[in-house]
C-alpha positions in Angstrom: -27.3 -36.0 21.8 -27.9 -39.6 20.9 -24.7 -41.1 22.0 -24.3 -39.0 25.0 -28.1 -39.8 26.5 -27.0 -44.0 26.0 -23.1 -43.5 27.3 -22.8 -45.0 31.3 -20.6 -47.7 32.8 -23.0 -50.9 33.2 -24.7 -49.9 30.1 -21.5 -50.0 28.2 -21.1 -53.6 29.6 -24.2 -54.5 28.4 -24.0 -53.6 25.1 -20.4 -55.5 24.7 -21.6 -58.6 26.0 -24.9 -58.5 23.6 -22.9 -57.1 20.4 -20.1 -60.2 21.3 -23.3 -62.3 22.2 -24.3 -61.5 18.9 -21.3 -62.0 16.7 -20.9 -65.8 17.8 -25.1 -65.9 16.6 -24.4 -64.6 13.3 -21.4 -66.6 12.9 -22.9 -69.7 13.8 -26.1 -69.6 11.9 -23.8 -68.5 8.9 -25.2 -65.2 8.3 -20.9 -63.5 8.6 -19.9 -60.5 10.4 -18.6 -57.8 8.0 -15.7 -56.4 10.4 -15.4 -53.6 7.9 -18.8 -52.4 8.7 -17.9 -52.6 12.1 -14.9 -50.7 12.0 -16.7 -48.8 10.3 -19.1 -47.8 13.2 -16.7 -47.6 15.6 -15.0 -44.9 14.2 -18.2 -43.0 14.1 -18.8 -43.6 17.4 -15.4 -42.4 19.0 -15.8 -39.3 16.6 -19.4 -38.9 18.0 -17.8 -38.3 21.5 -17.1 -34.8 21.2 -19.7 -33.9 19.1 -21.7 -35.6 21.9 -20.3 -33.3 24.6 -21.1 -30.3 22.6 -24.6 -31.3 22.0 -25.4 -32.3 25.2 -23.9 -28.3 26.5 -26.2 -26.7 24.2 -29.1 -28.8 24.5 -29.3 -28.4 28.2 -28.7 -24.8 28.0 -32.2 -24.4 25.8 -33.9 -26.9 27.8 -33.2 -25.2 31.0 -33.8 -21.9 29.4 -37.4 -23.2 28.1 -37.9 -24.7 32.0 -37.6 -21.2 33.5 -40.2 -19.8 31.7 -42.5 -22.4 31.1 -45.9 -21.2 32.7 -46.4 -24.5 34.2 -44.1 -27.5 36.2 -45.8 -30.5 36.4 -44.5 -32.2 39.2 -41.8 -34.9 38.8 -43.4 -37.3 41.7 -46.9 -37.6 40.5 -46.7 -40.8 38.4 -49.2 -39.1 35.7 -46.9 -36.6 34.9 -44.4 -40.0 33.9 -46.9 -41.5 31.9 -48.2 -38.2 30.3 -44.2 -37.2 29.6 -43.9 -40.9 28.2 -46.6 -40.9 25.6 -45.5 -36.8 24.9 -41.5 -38.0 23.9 -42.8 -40.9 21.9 -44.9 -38.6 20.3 -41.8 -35.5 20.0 -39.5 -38.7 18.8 -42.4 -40.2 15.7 -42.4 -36.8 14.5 -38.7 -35.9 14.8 -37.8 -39.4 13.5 -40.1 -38.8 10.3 -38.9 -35.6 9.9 -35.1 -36.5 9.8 -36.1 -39.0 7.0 -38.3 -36.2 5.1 -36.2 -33.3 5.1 -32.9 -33.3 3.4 -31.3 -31.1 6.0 -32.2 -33.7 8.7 -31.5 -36.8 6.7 -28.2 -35.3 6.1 -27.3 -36.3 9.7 -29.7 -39.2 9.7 -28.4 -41.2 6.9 -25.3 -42.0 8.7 -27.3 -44.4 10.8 -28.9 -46.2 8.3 -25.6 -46.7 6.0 -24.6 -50.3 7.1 -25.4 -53.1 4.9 -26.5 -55.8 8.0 -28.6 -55.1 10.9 -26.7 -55.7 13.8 -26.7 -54.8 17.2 -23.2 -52.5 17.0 -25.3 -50.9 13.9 -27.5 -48.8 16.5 -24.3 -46.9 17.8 -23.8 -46.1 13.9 -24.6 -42.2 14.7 -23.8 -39.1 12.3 -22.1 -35.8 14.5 -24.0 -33.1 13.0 -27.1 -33.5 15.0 -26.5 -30.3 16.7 -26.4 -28.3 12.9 -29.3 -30.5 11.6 -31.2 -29.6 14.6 -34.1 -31.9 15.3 -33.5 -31.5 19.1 -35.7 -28.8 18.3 -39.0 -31.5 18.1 -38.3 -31.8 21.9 -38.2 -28.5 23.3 -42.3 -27.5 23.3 -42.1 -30.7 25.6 -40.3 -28.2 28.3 -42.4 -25.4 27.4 -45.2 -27.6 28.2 -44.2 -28.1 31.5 -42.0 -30.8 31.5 -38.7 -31.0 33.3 -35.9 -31.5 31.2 -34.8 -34.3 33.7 -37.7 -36.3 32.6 -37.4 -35.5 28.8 -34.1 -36.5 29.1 -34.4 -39.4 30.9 -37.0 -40.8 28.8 -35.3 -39.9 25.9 -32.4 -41.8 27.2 -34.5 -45.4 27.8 -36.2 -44.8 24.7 -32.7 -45.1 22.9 -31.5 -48.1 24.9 -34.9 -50.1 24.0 -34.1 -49.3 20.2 -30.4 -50.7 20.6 -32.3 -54.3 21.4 -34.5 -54.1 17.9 -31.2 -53.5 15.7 -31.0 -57.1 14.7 -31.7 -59.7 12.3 -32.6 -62.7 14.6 -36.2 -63.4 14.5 -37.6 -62.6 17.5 -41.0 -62.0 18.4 -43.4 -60.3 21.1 -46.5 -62.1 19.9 -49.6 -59.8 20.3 -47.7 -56.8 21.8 -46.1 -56.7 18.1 -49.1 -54.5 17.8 -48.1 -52.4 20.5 -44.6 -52.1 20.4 -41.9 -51.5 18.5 -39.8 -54.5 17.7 -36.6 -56.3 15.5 -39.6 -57.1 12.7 -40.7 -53.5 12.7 -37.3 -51.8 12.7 -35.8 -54.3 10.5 -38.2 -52.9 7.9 -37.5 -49.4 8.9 -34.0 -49.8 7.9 -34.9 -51.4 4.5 -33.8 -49.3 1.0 -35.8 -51.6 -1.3 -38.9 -49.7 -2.4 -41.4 -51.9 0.0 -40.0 -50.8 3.1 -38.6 -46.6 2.5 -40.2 -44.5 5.0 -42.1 -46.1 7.5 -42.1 -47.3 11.1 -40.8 -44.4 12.8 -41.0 -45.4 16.0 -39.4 -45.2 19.4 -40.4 -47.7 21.9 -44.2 -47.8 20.8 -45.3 -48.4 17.2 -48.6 -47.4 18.1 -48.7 -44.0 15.8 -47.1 -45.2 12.6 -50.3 -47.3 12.6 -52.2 -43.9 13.6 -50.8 -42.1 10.7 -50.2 -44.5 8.4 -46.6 -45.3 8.5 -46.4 -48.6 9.3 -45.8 -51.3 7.4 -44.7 -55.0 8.6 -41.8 -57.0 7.4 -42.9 -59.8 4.6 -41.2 -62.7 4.0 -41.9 -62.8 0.4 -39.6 -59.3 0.7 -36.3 -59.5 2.1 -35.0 -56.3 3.7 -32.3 -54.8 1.8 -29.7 -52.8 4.1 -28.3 -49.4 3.3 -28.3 -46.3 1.8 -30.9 -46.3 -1.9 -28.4 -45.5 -4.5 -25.7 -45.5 -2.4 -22.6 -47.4 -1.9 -21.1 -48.7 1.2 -18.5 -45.8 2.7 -16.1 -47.7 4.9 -14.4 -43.7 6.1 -16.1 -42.6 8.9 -15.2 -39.2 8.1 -16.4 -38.8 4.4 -19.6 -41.0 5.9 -20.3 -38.4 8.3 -20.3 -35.7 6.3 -20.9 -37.3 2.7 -24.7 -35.8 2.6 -24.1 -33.0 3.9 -21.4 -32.3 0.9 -24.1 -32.9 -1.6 -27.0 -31.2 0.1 -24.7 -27.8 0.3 -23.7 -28.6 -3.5 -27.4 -28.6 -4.5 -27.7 -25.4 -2.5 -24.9 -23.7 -4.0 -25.8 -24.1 -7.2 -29.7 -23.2 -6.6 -31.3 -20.0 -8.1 -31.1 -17.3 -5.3 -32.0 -18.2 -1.9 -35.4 -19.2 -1.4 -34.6 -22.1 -3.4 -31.6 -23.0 -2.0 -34.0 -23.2 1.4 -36.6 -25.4 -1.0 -33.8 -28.2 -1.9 -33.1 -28.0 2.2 -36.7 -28.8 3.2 -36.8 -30.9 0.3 -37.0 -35.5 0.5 -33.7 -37.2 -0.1 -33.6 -38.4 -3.3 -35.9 -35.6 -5.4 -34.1 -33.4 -7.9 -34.5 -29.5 -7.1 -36.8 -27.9 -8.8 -34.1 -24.9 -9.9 -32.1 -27.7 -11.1 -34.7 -29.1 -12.7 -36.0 -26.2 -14.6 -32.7 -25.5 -16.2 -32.4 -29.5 -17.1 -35.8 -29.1 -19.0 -34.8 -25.8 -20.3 -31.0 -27.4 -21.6 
């Protein structure tokens, strides 16, 4: 859904003349371009097409299923009902987002994002093609039910993504006091840190506002560099075995669970815990 939502013309102009932007920046203040990493991405994002196509079929199908019986349409030229829907997506999108990096069955298609070693701007389009089998589309669907058209979920959805492309970067740039407001390269740089300082926190779309409501948010340090990538992972340069690499252990784990309300367990489980089936038998060995 991702890469279909930010996918248009002058959009597509603007992000090649930022990522290009970009490239003589890095190069210049000496901080390289790893052209592996970007091949990388691109790969993923020319698979992503058709998986984009697909998810953007089904997706609307449910939406517009949900819209015809919702009990209540708010109306799409009353600016409330903008600001309201607004506020409702980033909400949807913090809860999604922290779910996709709680739950192994989300993070499965997650971790595909947050695999590059440097934060760069082509990073943003890095973007796994399961999200249709990992499902978190789901987080946005009592939006509809609530009685907003899918138009406007949609569409916000879709500006919420292009604001995050701008915050995947390593340049310091700042918004002084809306910092506190906002989401920004600081707070998203941290986001995509693997060190132990920065894992799971700043979940955030275009506002930051309710990490610091629920107490995910933590700001970038200087004494603490951000380390990019995946924790205990290499780098995968194959976009294929990337996209699916988590998924192949998550179902590994599941196969050899004991019966299948653990198998369900290791699915709901955190990246990075050991099962407790598996764990049992290690104890018991």
């Amino acid at each position: 859904m991702d890469a279909l939502l930010t996918r248009s013309p002058a959009w597509l102009a603007v992000v090649v003349g930022l990522v290009f932007a970009e490239i003589v920046w890095r190069l210049r203040s000496g901080r390289g371009y790893d052209r592996g990493n970007a091949l990388t991405t691109l790969g993923l994002a020319v698979g992503n097409i058709p998986a984009a196509i697909l998810n953007g079929v089904v997706i609307g199908a449910v939406f517009d299923a949900g819209w015809k019986i919702a009990p209540i349409h708010l109306p799409l030229d009353d600016w409330k009902t903008w600001v309201a829907g607004f506020l409702a997506v980033e909400f949807a999108y913090y809860w999604f987002h922290r779910a996709s990096h709680r739950v192994r069955w989300l993070w499965a298609t997650h971790a595909v994002h947050h695999s590059p070693g440097e934060m760069t701007l082509l990073s943003s389009l890095r973007l796994g093609w399961t999200n249709l089998l990992s499902a978190g589309w789901v987080c946005y669907v009592p939006l509809v039910f609530a009685g907003f058209d899918p138009r406007l979920v949609v569409l916000l959805l879709a500006l919420d993504l292009r604001y995050q492309f701008l915050l995947h970067t390593e340049a310091k740039l700042s918004l002084g006091p809306l910092e506190w407001l906002l989401n920004t390269p600081s707070h998203h740089r941290a986001h995509h840190g693997c060190n132990d300082a920065y894992l799971d926190c700043n979940y955030g779309g275009v506002v930051i506002v309710f990490d610091r409501l629920f107490g995910t948010f933590r700001a970038e340090r200087a004494e603490e560099p951000v380390v990019f990538g995946l924790k205990g992972r290499g780098l995968e340069t194959n976009p294929v075995r990337l996209a699916f690499r988590e998924w192949r252990d998550l179902l590994q784990d599941m196969k050899t669970a004991q019966g299948l309300r653990y198998a369900v367990r290791i699915a709901l489980s955190p990246p990075g815990t050991v099962p407790q089936c598996r764990k049992t038998q290690e104890l018991a060995s």
